[in-house]
C-alpha positions as CSV (number, residue, x, y, z in Angstrom):
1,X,73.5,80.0,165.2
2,X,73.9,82.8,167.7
3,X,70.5,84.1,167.0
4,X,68.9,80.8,167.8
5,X,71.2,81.0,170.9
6,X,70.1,84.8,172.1
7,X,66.5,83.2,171.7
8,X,67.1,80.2,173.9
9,X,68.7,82.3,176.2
10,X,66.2,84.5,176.2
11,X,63.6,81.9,176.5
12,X,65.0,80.4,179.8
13,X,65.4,83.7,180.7
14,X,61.8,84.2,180.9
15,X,61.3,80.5,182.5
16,X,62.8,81.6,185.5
17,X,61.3,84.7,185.6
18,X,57.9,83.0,186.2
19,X,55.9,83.0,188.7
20,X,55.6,79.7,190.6
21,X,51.7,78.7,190.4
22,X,50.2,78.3,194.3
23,X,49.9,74.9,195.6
24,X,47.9,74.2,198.4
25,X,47.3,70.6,199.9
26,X,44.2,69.4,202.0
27,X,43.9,66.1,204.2
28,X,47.5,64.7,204.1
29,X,49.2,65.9,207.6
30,X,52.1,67.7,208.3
31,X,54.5,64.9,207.0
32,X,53.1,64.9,203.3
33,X,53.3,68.6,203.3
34,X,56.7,69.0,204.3
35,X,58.0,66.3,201.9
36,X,55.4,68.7,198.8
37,X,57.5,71.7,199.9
38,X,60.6,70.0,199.4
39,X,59.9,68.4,196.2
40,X,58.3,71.8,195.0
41,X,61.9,73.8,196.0
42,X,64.2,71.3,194.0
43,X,65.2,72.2,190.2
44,X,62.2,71.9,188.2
45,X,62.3,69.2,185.2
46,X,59.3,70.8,184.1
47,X,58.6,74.8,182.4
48,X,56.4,75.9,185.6
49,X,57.6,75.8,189.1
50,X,55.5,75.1,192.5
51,X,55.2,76.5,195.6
52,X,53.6,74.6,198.8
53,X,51.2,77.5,200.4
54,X,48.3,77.2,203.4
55,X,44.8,77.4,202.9
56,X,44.5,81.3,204.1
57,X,46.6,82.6,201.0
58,X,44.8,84.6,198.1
59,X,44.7,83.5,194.3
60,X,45.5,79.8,195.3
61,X,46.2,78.0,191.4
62,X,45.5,74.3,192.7
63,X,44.1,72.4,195.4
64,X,46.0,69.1,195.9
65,X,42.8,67.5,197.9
66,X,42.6,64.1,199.9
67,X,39.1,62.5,198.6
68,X,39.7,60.0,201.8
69,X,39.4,62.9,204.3
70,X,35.8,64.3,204.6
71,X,37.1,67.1,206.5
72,X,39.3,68.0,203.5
73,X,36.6,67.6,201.1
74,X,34.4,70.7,203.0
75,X,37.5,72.9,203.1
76,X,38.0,72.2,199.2
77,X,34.3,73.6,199.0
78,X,34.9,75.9,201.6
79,X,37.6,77.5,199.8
80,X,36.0,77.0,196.3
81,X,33.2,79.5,197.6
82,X,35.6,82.3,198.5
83,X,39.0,82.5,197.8
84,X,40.2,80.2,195.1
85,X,36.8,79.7,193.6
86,X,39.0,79.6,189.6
87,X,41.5,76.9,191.3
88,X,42.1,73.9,189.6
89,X,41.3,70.8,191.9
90,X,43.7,67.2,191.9
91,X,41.8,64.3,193.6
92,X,44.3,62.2,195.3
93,X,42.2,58.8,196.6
94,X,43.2,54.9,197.3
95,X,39.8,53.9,196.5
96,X,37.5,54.1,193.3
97,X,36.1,57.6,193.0
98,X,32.3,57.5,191.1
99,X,32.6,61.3,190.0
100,X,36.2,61.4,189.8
101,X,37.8,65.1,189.1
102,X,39.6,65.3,185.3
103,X,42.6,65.6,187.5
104,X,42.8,62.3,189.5
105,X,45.5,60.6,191.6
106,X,44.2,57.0,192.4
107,X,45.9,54.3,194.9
108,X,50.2,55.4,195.6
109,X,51.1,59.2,195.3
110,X,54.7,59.7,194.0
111,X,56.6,62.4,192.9
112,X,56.7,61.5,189.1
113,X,52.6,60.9,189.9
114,X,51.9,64.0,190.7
115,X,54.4,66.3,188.7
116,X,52.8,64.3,185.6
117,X,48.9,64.8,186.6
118,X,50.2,68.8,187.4
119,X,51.5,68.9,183.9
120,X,48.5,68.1,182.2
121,X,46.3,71.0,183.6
122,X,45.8,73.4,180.9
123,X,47.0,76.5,182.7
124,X,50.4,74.9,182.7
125,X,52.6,75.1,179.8
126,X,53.4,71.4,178.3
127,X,56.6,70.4,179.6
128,X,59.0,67.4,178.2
129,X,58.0,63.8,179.8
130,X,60.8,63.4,182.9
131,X,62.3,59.8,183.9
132,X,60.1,58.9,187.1
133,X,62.1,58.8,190.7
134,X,64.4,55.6,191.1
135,X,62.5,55.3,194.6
136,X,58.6,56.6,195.4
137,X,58.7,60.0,197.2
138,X,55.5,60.2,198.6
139,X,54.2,56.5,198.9
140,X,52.0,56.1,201.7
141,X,50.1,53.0,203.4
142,X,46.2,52.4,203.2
143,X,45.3,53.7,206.2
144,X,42.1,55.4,207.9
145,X,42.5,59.3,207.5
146,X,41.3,61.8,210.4
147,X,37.6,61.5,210.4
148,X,35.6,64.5,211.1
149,X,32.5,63.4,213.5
150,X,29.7,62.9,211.2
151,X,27.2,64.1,213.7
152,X,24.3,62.4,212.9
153,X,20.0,63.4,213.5
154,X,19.1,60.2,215.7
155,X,21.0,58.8,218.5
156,X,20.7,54.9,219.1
157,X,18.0,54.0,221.1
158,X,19.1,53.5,225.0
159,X,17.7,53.6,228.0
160,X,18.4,56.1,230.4
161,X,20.3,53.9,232.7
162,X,22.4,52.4,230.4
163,X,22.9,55.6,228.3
164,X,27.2,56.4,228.2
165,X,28.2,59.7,230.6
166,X,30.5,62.0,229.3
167,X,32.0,65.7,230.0
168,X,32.1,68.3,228.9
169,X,34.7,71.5,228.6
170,X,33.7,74.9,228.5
171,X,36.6,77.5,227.4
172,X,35.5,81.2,227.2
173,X,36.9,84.3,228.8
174,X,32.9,85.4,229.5
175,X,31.4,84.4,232.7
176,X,28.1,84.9,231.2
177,X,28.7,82.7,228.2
178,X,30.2,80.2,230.5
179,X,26.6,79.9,233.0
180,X,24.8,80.4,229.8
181,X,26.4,77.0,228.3
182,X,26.3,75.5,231.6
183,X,22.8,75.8,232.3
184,X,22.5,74.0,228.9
185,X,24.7,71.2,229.5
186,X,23.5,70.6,232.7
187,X,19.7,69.3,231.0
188,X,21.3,66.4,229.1
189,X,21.1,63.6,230.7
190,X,24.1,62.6,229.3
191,X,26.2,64.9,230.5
192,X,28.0,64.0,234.0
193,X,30.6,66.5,234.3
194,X,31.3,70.5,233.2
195,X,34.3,72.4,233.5
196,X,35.7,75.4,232.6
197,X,38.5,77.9,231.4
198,X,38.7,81.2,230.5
199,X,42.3,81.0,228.0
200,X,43.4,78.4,225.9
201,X,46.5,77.9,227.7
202,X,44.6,77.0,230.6
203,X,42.1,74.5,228.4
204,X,44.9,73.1,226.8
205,X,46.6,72.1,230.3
206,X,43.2,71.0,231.8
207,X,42.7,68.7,228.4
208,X,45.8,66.6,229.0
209,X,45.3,65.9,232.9
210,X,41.2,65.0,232.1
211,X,40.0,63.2,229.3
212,X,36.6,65.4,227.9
213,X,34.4,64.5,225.5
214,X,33.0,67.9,224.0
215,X,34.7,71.3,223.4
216,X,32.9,74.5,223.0
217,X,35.5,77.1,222.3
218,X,35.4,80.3,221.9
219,X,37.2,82.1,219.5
220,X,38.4,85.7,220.8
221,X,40.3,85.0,224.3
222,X,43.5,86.8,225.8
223,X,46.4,84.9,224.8
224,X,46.2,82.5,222.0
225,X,43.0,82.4,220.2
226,X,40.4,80.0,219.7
227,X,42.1,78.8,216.5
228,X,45.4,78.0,217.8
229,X,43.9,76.1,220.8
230,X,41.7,73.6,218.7
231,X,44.8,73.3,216.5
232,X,46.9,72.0,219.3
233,X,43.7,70.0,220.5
234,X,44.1,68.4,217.3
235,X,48.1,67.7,217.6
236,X,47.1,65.4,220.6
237,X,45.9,62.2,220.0
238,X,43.2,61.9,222.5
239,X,41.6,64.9,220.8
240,X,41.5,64.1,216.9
241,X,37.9,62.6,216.7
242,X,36.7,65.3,219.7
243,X,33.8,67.2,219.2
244,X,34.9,71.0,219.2
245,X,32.4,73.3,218.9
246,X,33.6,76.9,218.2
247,X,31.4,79.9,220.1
248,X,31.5,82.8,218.2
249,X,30.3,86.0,217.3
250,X,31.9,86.0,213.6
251,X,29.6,84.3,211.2
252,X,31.6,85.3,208.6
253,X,32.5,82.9,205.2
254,X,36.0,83.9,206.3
255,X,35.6,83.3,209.9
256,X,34.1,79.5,209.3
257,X,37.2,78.9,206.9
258,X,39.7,79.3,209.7
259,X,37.6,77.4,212.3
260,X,37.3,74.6,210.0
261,X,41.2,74.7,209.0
262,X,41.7,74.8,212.9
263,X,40.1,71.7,212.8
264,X,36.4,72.6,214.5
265,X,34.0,70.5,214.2
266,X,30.8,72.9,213.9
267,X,30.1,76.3,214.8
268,X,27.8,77.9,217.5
269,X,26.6,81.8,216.9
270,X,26.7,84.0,220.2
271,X,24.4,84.8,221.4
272,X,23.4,81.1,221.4
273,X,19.6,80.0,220.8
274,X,17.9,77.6,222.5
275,X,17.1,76.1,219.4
276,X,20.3,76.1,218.0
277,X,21.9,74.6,221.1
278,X,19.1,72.2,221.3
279,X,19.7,70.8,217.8
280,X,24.1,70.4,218.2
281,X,23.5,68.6,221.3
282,X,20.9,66.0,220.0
283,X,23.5,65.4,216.9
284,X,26.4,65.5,218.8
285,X,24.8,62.3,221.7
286,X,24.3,60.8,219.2
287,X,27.0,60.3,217.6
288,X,29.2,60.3,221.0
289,X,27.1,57.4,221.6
290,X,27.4,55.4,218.1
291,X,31.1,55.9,218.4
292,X,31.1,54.9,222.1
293,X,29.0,51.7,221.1
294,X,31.4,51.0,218.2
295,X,34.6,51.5,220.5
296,X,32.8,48.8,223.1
297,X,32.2,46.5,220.2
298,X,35.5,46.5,218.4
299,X,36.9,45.6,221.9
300,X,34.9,42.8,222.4
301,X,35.5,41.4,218.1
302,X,38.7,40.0,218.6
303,X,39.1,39.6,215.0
304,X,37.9,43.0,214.1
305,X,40.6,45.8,213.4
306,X,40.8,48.6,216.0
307,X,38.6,51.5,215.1
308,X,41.7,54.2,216.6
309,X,44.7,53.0,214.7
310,X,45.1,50.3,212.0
311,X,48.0,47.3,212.5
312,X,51.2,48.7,210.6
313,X,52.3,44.6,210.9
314,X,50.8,44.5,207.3
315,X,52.5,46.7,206.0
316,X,56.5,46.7,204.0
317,X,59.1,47.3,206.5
318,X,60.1,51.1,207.2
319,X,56.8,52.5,206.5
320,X,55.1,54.7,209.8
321,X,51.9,56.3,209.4
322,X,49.9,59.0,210.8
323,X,46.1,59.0,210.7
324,X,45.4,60.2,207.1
325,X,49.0,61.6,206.2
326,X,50.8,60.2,203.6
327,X,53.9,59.1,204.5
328,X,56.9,57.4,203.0
């Protein structure tokens, strides 16, 4: 009897000498990941333990992935083709997947969901089945998640007079990058205003007293970087479907990862080509103008639901929602 002690002793010994496999989550918002890191710190029912980590760590174990968020699908492949290219991947979707991962989460995500569809990976040890939470953890409404502009080839057919106007913000701490991009904007017909900035403090005081349509960004500036200003861009909500185009000299595999994490919508190489500009600005009319065409008919369908947010009235009472995040 106190050998068979010594050995369980010894046995949970090891248990919480282990390492806790890397968890990180794409597509769900602030509010989902806050609530993972929580659920990951309590006592563990199960033999491995969980930590909550962001995108830039090394040797990541599993991507926790929101198949409802395009933009989080290209980070999963973006990540998958440097970093964590041996991570295992959990699809987490409210709709019907056709080529669903082995590991799939489909319509509420709770606690006992996940823990369970975590224990079945193979790189986990099997752990004993655990009662499932008296009240759902992680339940979240059906609602649109952040779309990433799905620039497309041909813009709608207009003509020129009754073509939308939009403008345009140029933020870049190079004067000649700055004329370069003006003289660029200023051929589109489309285009009816440019201004500029030379920081990201500056851009992100000039974007909430205007309303702009397209970003280009660069990414090295004094002060806070590129990175960090298309992040906050993104914490306002007049800026979540924005075009922003990062200008940069990093072409990097790296380098794209972060933009895209930042939340950019496409890149632009310094010094930029003619061409290159050329085909960006046709995709990104055109979709400008879809989405513009859209906005104006959703306002005029009565009866349609509102393309920005969906009405929480259908939902039980106590639940708030964010974009995509997945919220209790």
């Amino acid at each position: 009897m106190q050998v068979n002690n010594m050995r369980k002793q010894h046995q949970n010994t090891q248990d919480r000498d282990m390492q806790p496999l890397l968890v990180c989550a794409l597509g769900f918002g602030a509010a989902l990941e806050q609530k993972l890191a929580q659920l990951f710190q309590q006592p563990s029912l199960y033999k491995n333990t969980y930590r909550l980590v962001s995108p830039t760590v090394a040797n990541i174990n599993i991507l926790l992935v929101n198949y409802d968020n395009p933009l989080a699908l290209r980070k999963k492949e973006l990540l998958l083709n440097s970093q964590c290219a041996n991570a295992y991947i959990v699809a987490v979707s409210q709709e019907p997947l056709d080529n669903a991962p082995l590991y799939y989460i489909g319509g509420v995500l709770t606690a006992a969901r996940l823990m369970a569809v975590l224990a079945k990976i193979p790189a986990l040890p099997s752990a004993e089945p655990v009662p499932a939470p008296s009240a759902t953890l992680l339940a979240y409404p059906t609602l649109k998640p952040y779309q990433k502009p799905d620039l497309v080839a041909n813009p709608p057919q207009l003509s020129v007079a009754s073509q939308p106007q939009y403008r345009a913000l140029i933020v870049d701490d190079s004067l000649a990058i700055q004329k370069s991009l003006e003289l660029k904007l200023s051929a589109l017909a489309q285009i009816s205003g440019i201004d500029f900035a030379d920081n990201g403090l500056t851009a992100l005081a000039m974007a909430e007293a205007n309303h702009y349509d397209l970003i280009f960004l660069d990414v090295m500036m004094p002060g806070i970087d590129g990175y960090e200003t298309c992040t906050r861009l993104r914490n306002s909500p007049h800026y979540k479907k924005t075009p922003i185009i990062m200008v940069s000299g990093k072409t990097s595999p790296l380098d794209e990862v972060k933009g895209v994490m930042a939340g950019s919508t496409t890149y632009l190489t310094k010094p930029v080509q003619e061409d290159a500009f050329q085909k960006l600005s046709v995709r990104v009319l055109a979709w400008l103008t879809t989405r513009t065409l859209q906005e104006q008919n959703q306002h005029d369908a009565t009866a349609t639901v509102s393309i920005q947010s969906p009405s929480l009235e259908k939902y039980p009472k106590g639940i708030k929602g964010v974009r995509g995040d997945l919220i209790r």
